[in-house]
C-alpha positions as semicolon CSV with decimal commas, in nm:
position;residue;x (nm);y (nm);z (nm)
1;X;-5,885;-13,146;-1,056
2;X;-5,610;-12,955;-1,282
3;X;-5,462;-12,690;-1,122
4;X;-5,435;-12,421;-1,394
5;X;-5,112;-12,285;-1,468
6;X;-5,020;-11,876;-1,440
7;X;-4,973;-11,721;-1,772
8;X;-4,698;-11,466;-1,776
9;X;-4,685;-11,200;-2,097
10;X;-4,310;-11,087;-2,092
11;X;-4,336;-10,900;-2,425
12;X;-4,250;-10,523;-2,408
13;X;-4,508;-10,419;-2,649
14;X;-4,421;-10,240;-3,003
15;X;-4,505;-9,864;-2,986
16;X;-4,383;-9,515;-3,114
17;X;-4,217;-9,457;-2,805
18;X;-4,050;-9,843;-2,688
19;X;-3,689;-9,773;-2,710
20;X;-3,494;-9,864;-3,013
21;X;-3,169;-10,015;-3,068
22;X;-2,980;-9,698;-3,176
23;X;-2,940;-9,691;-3,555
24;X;-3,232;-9,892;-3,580
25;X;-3,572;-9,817;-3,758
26;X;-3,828;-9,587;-3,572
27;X;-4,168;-9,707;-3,543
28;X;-4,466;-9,564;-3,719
29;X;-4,817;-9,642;-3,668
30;X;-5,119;-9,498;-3,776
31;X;-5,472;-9,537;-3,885
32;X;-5,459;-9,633;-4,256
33;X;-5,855;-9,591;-4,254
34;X;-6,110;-9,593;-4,013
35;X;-6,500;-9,618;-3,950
36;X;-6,446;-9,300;-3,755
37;X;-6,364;-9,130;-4,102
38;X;-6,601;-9,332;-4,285
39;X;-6,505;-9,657;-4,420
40;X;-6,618;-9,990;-4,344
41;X;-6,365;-10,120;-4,088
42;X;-6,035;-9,977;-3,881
43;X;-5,714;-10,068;-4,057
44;X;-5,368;-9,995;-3,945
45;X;-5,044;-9,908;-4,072
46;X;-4,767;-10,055;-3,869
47;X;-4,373;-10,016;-3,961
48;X;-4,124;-10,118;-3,760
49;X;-3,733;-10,274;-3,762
50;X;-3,684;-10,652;-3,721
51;X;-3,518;-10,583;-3,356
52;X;-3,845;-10,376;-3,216
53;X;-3,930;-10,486;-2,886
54;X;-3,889;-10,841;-2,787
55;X;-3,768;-10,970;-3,080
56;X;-3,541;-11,311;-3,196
57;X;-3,215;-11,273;-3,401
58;X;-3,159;-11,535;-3,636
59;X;-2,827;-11,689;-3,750
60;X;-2,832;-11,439;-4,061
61;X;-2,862;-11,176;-3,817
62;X;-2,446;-11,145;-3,822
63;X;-2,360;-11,469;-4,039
64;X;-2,495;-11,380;-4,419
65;X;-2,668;-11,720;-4,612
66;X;-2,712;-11,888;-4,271
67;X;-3,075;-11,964;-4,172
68;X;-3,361;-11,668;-4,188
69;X;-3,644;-11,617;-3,875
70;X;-3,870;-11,792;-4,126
71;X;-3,659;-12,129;-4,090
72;X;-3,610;-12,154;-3,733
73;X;-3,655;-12,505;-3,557
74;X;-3,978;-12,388;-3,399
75;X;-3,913;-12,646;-3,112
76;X;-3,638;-12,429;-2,994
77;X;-3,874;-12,173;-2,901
78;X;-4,126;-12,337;-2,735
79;X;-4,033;-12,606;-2,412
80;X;-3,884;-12,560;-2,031
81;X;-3,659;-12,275;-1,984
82;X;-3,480;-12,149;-1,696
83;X;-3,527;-11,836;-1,521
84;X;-3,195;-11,725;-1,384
85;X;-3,157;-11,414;-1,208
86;X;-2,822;-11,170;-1,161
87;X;-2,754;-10,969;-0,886
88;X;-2,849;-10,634;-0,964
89;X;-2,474;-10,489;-0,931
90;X;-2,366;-10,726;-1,240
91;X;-2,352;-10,557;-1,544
92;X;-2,155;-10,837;-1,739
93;X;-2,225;-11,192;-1,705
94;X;-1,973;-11,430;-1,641
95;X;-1,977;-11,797;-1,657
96;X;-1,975;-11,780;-1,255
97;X;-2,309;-11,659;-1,278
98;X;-2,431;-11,947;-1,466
99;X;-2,598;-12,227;-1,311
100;X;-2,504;-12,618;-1,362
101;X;-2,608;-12,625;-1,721
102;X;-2,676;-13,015;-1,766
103;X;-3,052;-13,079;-1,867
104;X;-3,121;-12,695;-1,951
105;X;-3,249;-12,634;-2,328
106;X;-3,360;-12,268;-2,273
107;X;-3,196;-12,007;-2,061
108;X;-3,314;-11,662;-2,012
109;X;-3,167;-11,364;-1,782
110;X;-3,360;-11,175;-1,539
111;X;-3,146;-10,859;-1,465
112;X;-3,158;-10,489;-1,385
113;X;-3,224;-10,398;-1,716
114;X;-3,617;-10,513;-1,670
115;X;-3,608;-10,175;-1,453
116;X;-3,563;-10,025;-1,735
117;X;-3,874;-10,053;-1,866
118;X;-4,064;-9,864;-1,628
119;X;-3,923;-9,592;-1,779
120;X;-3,925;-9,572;-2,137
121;X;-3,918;-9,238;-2,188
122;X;-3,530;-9,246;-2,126
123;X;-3,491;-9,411;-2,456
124;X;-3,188;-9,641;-2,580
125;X;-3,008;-9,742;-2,248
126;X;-2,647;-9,795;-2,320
127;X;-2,563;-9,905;-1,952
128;X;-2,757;-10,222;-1,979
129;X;-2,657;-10,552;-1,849
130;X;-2,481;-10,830;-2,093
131;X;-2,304;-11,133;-2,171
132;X;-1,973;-11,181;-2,180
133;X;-1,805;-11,351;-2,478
134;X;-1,620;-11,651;-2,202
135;X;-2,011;-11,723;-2,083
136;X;-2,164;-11,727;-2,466
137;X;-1,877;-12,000;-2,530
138;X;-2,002;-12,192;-2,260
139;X;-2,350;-12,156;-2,354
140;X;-2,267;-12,301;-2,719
141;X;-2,062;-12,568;-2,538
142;X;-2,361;-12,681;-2,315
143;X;-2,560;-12,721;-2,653
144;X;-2,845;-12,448;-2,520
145;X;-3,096;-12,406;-2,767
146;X;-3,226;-12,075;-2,664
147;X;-3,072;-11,739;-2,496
148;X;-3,257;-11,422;-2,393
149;X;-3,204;-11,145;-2,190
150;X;-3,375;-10,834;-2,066
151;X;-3,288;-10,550;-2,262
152;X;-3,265;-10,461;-2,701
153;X;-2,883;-10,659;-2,663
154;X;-2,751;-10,947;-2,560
155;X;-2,409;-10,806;-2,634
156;X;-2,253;-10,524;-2,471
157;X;-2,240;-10,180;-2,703
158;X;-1,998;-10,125;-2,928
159;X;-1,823;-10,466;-2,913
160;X;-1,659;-10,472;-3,193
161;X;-1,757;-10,765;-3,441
162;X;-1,977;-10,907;-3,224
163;X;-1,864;-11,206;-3,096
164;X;-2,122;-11,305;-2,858
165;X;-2,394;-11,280;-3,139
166;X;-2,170;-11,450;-3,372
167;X;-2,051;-11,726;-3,053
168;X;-2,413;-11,818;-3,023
169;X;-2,550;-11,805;-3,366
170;X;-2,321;-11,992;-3,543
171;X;-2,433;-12,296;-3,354
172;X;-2,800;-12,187;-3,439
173;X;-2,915;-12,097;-3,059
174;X;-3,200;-11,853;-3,075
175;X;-3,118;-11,485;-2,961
176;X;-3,428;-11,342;-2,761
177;X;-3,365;-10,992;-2,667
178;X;-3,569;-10,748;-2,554
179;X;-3,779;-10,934;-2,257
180;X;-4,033;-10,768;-2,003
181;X;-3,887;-10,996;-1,679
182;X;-3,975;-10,744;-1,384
183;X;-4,323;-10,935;-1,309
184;X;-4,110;-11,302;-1,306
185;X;-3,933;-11,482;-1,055
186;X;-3,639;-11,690;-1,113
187;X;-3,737;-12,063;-1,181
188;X;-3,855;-12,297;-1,451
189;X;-4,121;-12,267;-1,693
190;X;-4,238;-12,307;-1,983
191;X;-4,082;-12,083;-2,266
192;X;-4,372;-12,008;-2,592
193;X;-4,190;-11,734;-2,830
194;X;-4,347;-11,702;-3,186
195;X;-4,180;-11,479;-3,391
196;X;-4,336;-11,324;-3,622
197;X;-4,290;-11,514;-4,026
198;X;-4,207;-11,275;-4,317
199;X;-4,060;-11,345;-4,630
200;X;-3,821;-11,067;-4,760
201;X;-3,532;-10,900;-4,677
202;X;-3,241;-11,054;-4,516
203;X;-3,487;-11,230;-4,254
204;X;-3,254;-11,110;-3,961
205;X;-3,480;-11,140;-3,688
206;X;-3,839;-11,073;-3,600
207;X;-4,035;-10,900;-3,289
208;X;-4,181;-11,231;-3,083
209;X;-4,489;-11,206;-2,875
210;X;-4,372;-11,416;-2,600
211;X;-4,487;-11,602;-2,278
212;X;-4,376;-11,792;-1,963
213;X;-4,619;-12,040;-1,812
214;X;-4,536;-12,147;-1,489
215;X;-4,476;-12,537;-1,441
């Protein structure tokens, strides 16, 4: 007999009051018509930035003409992925923080921003957790296919031209940002992000509804 396998939902779900990356577009939603009022079925009106929520950057995120959400390798976003956690009293991540990187495809950081989401009335964080520019290096090096981390940045504010982005996309490693990790241990399991597919735009990056299954 199969033993079934937990399904964890670490999206942080798009709403009018998720935080947003400051500068970024506010979301709206509404009912565009409803059978309350009338018509035949309930249709919404959603608007919302690329970076809402959990969300993927793509290369042209920071690196214009380079490959669109659209044209990502979807195998980078779905296979094993490690869990790591940080100690809660790290607020940048070093490369001593990494594990031994042979083997791992996916790597995503459990840290004290998932706290953060308990409280979302706070709005934009700029305190949160990051990585460092010396540990996104050796992430390229290690040829990781996949980063996330558990608040709107991978990058800490205000660096200025955004070298860990730009460290991690030019080798085309997926950005996931934005990640509901307070329910998840640290371990392996089995990464499924699908980001949402739009054509238009730059094609920066896309909100992701996004799972771990335990393996």
């Amino acid at each position: 007999m199969l033993l079934s396998m937990k399904i964890y939902d670490v999206t942080v779900a798009i709403s009018e009051t998720v935080p947003i990356y400051e500068g970024d577009p506010k979301v709206k939603i509404d009912s565009f018509v409803s059978i309350a009022n009338g018509s035949a079925a309930n249709v919404s009106n959603v608007c919302f930035g690329a970076h809402t929520g959990t969300h993927v950057d793509a290369p042209n995120h920071f690196i214009d003409g380079t490959r669109t959400v659209g044209d990502l390798d979807v195998e980078k976003l779905i296979g094993p992925c490690l869990v790591v956690e940080v100690p809660a009293d790290v607020i940048a991540i070093e490369p001593e923080h990494l594990p031994v990187l042979q083997d791992i495809e996916r790597i995503v950081f459990k840290t004290r921003n998932s706290a953060f989401w308990n409280t979302p009335e706070d709005g934009f964080r700029t305190d949160f957790t990051y990585i460092t520019l010396a540990t996104a290096k050796t992430l390229a090096d290690a040829g990781i296919k996949l980063v996330g981390i558990d608040y709107l940045s991978i990058e800490a504010p205000g660096a200025e031209g955004h070298p860990v982005h730009i460290t991690l996309l030019e080798k085309e490693i997926v950005i996931l940002e934005g990640l509901d990790l307070r329910e998840i241990a640290a371990g392996d399991y089995e990464l499924i992000c699908l980001p949402l597919k739009y054509v238009g735009g730059t094609g920066d990056g896309a909100p992701a509804r996004t799972v771990l299954r335990q393996i």
